[in-house]
C-alpha positions, -999 to 999 in steps of 0.1 A, spaced: -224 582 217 -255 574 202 -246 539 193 -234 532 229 -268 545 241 -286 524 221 -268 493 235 -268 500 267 -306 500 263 -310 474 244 -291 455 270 -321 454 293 -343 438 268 -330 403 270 -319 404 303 -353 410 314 -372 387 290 -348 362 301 -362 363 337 -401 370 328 -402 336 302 -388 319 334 -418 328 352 -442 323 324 -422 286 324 -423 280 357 -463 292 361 -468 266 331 -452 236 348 -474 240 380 -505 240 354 -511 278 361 -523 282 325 -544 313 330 -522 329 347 -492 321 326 -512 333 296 -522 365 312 -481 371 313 -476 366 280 -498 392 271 -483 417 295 -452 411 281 -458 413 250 -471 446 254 -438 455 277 -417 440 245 -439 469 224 -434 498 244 -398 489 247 -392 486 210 -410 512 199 -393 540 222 -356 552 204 -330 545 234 -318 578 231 -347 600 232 -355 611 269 -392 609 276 -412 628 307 -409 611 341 -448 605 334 -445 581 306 -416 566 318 -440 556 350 -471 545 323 -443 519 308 -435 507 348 -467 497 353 -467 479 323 -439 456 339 -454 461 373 -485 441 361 -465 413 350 -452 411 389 -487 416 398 -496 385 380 -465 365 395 -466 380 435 -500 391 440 -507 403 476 -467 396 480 -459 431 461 -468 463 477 -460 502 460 -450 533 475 -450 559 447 -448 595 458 -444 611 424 -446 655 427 -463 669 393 -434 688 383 -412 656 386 -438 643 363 -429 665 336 -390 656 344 -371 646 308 -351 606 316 -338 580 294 -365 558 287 -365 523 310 -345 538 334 -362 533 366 -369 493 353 -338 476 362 -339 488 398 -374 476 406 -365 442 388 -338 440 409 -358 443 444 -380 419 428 -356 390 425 -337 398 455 -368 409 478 -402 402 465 -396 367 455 -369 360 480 -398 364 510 -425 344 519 -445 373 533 -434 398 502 -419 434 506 -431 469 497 -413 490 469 -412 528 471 -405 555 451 -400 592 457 -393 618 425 -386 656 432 -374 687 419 -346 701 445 -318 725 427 -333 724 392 -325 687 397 -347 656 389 -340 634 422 -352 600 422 -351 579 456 -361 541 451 -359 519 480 -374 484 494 -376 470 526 -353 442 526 -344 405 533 -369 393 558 -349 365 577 -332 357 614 -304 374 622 -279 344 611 -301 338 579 -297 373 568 -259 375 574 -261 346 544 -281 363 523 -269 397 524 -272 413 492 -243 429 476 -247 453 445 -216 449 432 -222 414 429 -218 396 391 -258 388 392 -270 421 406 -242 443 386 -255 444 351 -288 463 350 -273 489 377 -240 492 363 -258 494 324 -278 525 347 -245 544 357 -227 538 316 -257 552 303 -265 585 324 -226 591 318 -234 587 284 -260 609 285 -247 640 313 -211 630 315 -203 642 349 -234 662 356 -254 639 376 -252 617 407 -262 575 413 -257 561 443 -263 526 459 -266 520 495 -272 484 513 -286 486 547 -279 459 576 -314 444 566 -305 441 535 -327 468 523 -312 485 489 -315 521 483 -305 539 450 -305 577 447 -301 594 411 -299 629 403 -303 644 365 -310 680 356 -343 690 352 
């Protein structure tokens, strides 16, 4: 159990450092050195935080959000303006046990397929609870910003082979890690908006 934990998690690494040295790439070829330096740093600090955490240890809801922001900075320094938060985090959520890096692949995910998809940007939001002795996370973003007929093209699906792996590596590990005790859901709106629910005990 613990060996399948550990590489489910360590799954996400080059997955994700995959898409982040395609930005630091693509910042370098339009001579945006400064900014493609200030990357590299942030990730190597993401890189840090991720190899220095055991995959199977659960961490507080609070860390896990300290080692978001250390990814959300690298967006920062790619989208600017173009990204927007909505974090409504409640104190006792805060102190919520979840597998490290779990909340990651979800946000990277409205990042390719929202953020960088629209000229204009997108907003992503997060809400954490406690309802039932149950950690309940919603995430959510607002979606493909095109005319009707454009959006029918680029309607996002989440089963889809390049949006599967970091959600489907989500559902392996919480069974993994709760078996049947907990809840993931994925819903796509008609905007093309994706929302993901999970529920974990508390």
């Amino acid at each position: 159990r613990e060996s399948k934990l550990q590489m489910l998690r360590y799954q996400l690494t080059p997955h994700f450092l995959s898409n982040t040295l395609n930005a630091i790439n693509s910042l370098i070829e339009v001579q945006a050195n400064e900014k493609a330096q200030k990357m590299t740093v942030q990730l190597s600090r993401f890189l840090r935080y991720s190899l220095d955490n055991n995959p199977v240890t659960r961490l507080p809801l609070e860390n896990e959000m300290n080692a978001i922001q250390l990814y959300l900075d690298i967006e920062k320094t790619r989208f600017g303006e173009r990204l927007n938060l909505d974090f409504q985090i409640s104190e006792k959520a805060n102190r919520a046990l979840v597998p490290s890096l779990l909340i990651q692949p979800i946000i990277e995910n409205s990042m390719k397929h929202v953020i960088a998809r629209n000229e204009e940007g997108g907003t992503i939001s997060l809400t954490a609870d406690i309802e039932n002795e149950q950690l309940v996370l919603a995430l959510s973003d607002t979606g493909i910003t095109a005319s009707p007929v454009n959006r029918r093209q680029r309607t996002r699906n989440p089963t889809s082979q390049n949006r599967s792996i970091g959600l489907s590596n989500i559902d392996e590990r919480l069974k993994a890690l709760y078996d049947s005790d907990y809840s993931f859901e994925i819903f796509t709106l008609s905007s093309g908006a994706l929302k993901t629910m999970i529920k974990i005990p508390y």
